[in-house]
C-alpha positions in Angstrom: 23.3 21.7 -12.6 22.7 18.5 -14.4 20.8 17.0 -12.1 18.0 20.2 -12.3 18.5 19.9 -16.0 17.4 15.7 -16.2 14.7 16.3 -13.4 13.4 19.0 -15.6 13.3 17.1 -18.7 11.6 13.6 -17.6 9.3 16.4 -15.7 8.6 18.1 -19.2 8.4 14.8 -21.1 6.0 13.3 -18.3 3.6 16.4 -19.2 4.1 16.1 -23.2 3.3 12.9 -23.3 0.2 12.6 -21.0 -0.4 15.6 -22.6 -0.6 14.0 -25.5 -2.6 11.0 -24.3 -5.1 12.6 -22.3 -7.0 13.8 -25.7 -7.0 11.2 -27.0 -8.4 9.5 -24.3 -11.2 12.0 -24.1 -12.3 10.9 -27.7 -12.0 7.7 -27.4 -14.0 7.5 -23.8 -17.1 9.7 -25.6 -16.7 7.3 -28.8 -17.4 4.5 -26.8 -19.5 5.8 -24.3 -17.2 5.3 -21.1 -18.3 7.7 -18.9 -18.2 7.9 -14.9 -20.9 6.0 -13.0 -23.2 9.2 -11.2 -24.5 9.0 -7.9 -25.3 12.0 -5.4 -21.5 11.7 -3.9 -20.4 12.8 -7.6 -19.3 16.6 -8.0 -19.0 16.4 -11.8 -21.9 16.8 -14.8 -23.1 13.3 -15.9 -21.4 11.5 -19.4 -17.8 12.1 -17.9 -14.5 10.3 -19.1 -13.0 8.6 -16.4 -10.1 6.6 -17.8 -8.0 10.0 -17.1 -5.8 7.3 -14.9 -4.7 5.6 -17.9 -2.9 9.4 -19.2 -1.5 9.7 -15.9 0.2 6.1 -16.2 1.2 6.2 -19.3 2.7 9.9 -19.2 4.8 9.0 -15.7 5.7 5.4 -17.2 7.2 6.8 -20.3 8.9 9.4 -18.6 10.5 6.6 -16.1 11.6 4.3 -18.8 12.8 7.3 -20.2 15.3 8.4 -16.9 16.1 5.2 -16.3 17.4 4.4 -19.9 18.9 7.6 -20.0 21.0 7.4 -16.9 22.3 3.6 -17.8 23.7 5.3 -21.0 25.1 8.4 -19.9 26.5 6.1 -16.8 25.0 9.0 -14.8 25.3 6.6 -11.6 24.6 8.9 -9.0 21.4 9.3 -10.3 19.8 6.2 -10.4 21.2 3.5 -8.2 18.7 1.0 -8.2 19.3 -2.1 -9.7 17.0 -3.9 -12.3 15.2 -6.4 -10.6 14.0 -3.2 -7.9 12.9 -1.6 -11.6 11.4 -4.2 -12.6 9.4 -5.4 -9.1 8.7 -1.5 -9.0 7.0 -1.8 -12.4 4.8 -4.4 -11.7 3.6 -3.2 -8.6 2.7 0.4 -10.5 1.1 -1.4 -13.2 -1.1 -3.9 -10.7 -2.6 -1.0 -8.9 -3.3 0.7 -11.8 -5.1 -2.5 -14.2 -6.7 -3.0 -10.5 -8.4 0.6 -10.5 -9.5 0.7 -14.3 -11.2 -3.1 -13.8 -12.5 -1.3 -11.0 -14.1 2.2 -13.2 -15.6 -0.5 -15.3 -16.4 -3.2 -13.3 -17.0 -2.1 -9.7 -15.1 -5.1 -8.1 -15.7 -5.8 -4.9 -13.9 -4.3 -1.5 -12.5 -7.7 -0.8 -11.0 -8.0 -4.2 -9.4 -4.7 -4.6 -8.1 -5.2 -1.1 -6.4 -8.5 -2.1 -5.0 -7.1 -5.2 -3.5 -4.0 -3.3 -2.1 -6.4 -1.2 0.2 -8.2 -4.5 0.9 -4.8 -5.9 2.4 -3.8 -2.2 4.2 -7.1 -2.0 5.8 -6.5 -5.4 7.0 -3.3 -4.0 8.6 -4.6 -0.8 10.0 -7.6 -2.5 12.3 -5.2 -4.4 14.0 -4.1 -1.7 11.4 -0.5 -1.1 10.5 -1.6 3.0 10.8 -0.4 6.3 14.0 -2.9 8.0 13.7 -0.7 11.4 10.9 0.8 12.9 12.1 4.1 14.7 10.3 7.4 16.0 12.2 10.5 14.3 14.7 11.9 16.9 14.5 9.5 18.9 15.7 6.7 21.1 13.2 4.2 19.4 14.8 1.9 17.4 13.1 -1.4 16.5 15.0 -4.3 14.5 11.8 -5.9 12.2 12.1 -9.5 11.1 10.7 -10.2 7.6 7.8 -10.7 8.0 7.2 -7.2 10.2 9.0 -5.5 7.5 7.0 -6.2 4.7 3.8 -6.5 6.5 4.5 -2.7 8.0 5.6 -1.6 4.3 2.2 -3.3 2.8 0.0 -1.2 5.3 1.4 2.0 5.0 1.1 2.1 1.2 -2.5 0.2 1.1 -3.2 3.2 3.7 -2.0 5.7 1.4 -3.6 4.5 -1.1 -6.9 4.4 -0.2 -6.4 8.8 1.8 -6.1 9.6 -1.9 -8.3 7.2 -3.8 -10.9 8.9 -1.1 -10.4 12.7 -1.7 -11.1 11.8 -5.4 -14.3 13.6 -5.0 -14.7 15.9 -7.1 -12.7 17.8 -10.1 -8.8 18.9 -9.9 -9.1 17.8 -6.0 -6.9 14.1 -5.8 -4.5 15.8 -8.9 -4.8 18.8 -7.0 -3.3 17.4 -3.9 -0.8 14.9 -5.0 0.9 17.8 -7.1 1.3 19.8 -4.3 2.8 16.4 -2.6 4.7 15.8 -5.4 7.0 19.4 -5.6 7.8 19.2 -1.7 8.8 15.6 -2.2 11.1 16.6 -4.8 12.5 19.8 -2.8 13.0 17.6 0.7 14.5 14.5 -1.6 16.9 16.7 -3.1 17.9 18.5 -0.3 18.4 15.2 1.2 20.6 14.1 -2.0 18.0 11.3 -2.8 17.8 11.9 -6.2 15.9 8.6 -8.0 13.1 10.1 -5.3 13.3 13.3 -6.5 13.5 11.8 -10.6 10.1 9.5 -9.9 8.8 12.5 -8.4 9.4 14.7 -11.3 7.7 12.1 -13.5 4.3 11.9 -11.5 4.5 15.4 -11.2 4.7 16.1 -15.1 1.7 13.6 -15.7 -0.5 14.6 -13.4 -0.5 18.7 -14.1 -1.1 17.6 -17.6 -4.1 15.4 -16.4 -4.8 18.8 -14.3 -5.6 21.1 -17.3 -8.3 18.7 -18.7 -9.6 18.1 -15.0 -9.7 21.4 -13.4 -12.7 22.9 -13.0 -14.9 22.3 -15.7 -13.8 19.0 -16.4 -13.4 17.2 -19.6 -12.4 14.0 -17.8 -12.2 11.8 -14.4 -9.3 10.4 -13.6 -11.4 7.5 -12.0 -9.6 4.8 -9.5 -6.9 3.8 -11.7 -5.8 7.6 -11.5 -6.2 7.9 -7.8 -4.7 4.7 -6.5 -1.8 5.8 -8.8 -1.4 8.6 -7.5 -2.0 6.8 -3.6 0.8 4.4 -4.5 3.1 6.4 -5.7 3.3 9.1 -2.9 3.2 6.0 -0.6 6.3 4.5 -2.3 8.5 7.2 -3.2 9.8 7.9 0.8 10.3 4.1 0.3 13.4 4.4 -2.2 16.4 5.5 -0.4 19.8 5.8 -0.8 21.0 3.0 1.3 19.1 0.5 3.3 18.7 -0.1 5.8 15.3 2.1 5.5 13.4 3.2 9.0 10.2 4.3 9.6 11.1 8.0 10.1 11.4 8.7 6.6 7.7 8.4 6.8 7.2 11.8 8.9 7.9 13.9 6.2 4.8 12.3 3.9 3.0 12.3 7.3 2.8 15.7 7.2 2.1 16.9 3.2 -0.5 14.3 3.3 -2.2 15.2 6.6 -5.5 16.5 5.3 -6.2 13.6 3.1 -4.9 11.2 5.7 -7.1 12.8 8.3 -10.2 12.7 6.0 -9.8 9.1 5.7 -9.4 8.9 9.7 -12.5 10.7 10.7 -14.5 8.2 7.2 -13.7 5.4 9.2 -14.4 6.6 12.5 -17.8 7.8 10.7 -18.8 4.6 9.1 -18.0 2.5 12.3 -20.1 4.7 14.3 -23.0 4.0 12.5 -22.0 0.5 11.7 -21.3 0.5 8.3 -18.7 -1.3 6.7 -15.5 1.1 6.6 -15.5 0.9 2.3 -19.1 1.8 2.3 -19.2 5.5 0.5 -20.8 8.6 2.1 -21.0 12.0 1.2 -19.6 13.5 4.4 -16.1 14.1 3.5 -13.8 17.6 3.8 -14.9 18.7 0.1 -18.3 17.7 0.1 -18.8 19.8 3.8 -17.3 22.8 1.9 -19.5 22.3 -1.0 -22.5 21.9 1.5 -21.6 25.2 3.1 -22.1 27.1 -0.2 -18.8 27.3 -1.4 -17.9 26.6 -5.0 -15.8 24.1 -6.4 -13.1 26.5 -7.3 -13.6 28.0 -3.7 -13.3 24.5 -2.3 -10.4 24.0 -4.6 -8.5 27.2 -3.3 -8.9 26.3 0.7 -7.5 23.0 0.2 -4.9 23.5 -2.2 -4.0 26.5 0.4 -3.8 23.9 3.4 -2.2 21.1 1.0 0.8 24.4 0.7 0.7 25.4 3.9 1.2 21.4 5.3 4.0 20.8 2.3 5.6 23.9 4.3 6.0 22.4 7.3 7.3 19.1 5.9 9.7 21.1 4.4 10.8 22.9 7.5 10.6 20.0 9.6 13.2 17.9 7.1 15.5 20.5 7.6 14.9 20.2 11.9 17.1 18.5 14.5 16.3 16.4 18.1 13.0 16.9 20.2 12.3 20.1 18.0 11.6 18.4 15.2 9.0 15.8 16.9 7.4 18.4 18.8 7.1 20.7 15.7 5.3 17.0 13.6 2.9 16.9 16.6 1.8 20.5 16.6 1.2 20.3 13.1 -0.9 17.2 13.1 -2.9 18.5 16.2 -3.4 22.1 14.5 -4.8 20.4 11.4 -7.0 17.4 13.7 -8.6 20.3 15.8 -9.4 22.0 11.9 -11.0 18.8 11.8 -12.7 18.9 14.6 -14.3 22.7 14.2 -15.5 22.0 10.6 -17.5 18.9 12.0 -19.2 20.0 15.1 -19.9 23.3 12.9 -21.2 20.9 10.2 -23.5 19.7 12.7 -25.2 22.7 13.7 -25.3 24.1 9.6 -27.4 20.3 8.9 -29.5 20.4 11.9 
């Protein structure tokens, strides 16, 4: 009971406060004029906010400080176990990726640059102790022993990855919120269940802050979260799986995120695939991915909105149910999910194919 009661509050304080903030940030964006650059990838009106990212930040940051604080009083130990410097290293990285993506709103900084700087936020990460130390396949045999230098390098890929699935559905309105919300509740239902509860307390504090963000950016907008918004919300669905109860931490507490993430992971699969067949550099930007098909078919945003918010549920689901599944099961039940979803995939684009041509 107390633990619902403190994962409700820093969830209800994250959405007061970004609440609060995300005004004010409308205001100040149209005061001085810092709308969204448009192009024909853009699904929103032109003079659009897009320092939304900033809200989201400060709304989950507060709400963090908040828990963390909170718990050190009330010497609520089983609650938060990690120890200062991981807080601290934690910080950093959150607050690198998300200066990174609002230089990048304003300043459109190279590929090469943000790829660098993704690099040091992830570092900051894995230095506080938040990295795979054994790479294993879920009920399984495998069981691989990394060195350092494997373990951060594994830990720095996956959450650059993850980063950049999200930062890349961030096509149009309520779509990136959209999706990392829906991410964000099964998280905290599969962390708690699994008695992980700093997960489940950082997941409640995204979660707060971005359905605040969510009733200024649904459908008709009032602002963009732009790409200090979306690597946010990247780096944080990429990290929490990374803070566990005890090390040593293995790659199958990936599976899970594997699976609540599969559409957005998969979009980002078949971009590069895409921009390597026609030889383009894998950054370069298109206007081929899942929401932007939908849109092409005649579908409205809220229509596009309601099918992938429906898979986002439906793939949360079987995270869910495969959390709480045992032995060969378990993989085989991961696999059929992922090729259920990859032939979706697959149907949309060949019938994509014949609606252009």
């Amino acid at each position: 009971m107390l633990q619902l009661l403190v994962f409700t509050i820093v969830l209800i304080l994250a959405f007061l406060i970004n609440g609060i903030a995300t005004p004010l940030l409308i205001r100040l964006s149209h005061k001085h004029k810092w709308y969204d650059f448009i192009d024909e990838r853009k699904v929103h009106p032109d003079k659009m906010p897009r320092i939304g990212g900033v809200g989201i930040f400060i709304g989950f940051a507060a709400a963090a400080f908040i828990y963390v604080v909170g718990c050190h009083v009330l010497h609520i130990k089983e609650l938060n176990y990690l120890s200062k410097y991981s807080h601290l290293l934690m910080c950093i990285g959150f607050l690198i990726i998300s200066i990174m993506g609002l230089a990048d709103d304003f300043y459109n900084l190279k590929a090469g640059l943000k790829f660098v700087i993704q690099i040091i936020a992830a570092l900051c990460i894995t230095m506080g102790g938040f990295r795979f130390t054994i790479f294993s396949i879920a009920w399984t045999p495998v069981a691989i022993q990394l060195n350092t230098f494997w373990s951060h390098a594994l830990t720095i890929l996956w959450i650059i990855s993850f980063c950049n699935a999200i930062n890349l559905m961030d096509g149009m309105d309520g779509l990136a919120g959209g999706i990392a919300s829906i991410g964000a509740v099964f998280y905290i239902i599969i962390f708690a269940l699994a008695g992980n509860f700093t997960a489940v307390a950082v997941s409640a504090c995204i979660l707060g802050s971005i359905v605040a963000f969510l009733v200024f950016n649904y459908p008709p907008a009032k602002i963009y979260m732009g790409d200090s918004g979306s690597l946010l919300l990247g780096f944080s669905m990429a990290v929490i799986p990374l803070i566990h109860n005890e090390p040593p931490v293995s790659t199958d507490v990936l599976f899970p995120a594997l699976l609540i993430f599969v559409i957005p992971i998969l979009d980002m699969v078949a971009a590069i695939i895409r921009r390597k067949r026609h030889g383009r550099p894998i950054f370069s930007p298109d206007r081929e991915h899942l929401h932007h098909k939908l849109q092409d078919f005649g579908l409205s945003p809220n229509q596009v909105l309601a099918i992938i918010y429906s898979f986002s549920v439906v793939a949360g689901s079987c995270a869910l149910m495969y959390s709480l599944m045992q032995g060969t099961v378990a993989i085989l039940f991961f696999f059929a999910v992922w090729v259920f979803f990859a032939l979706l995939f697959v149907l949309l684009h060949k019938r994509y194919r014949r609606f252009r041509h």
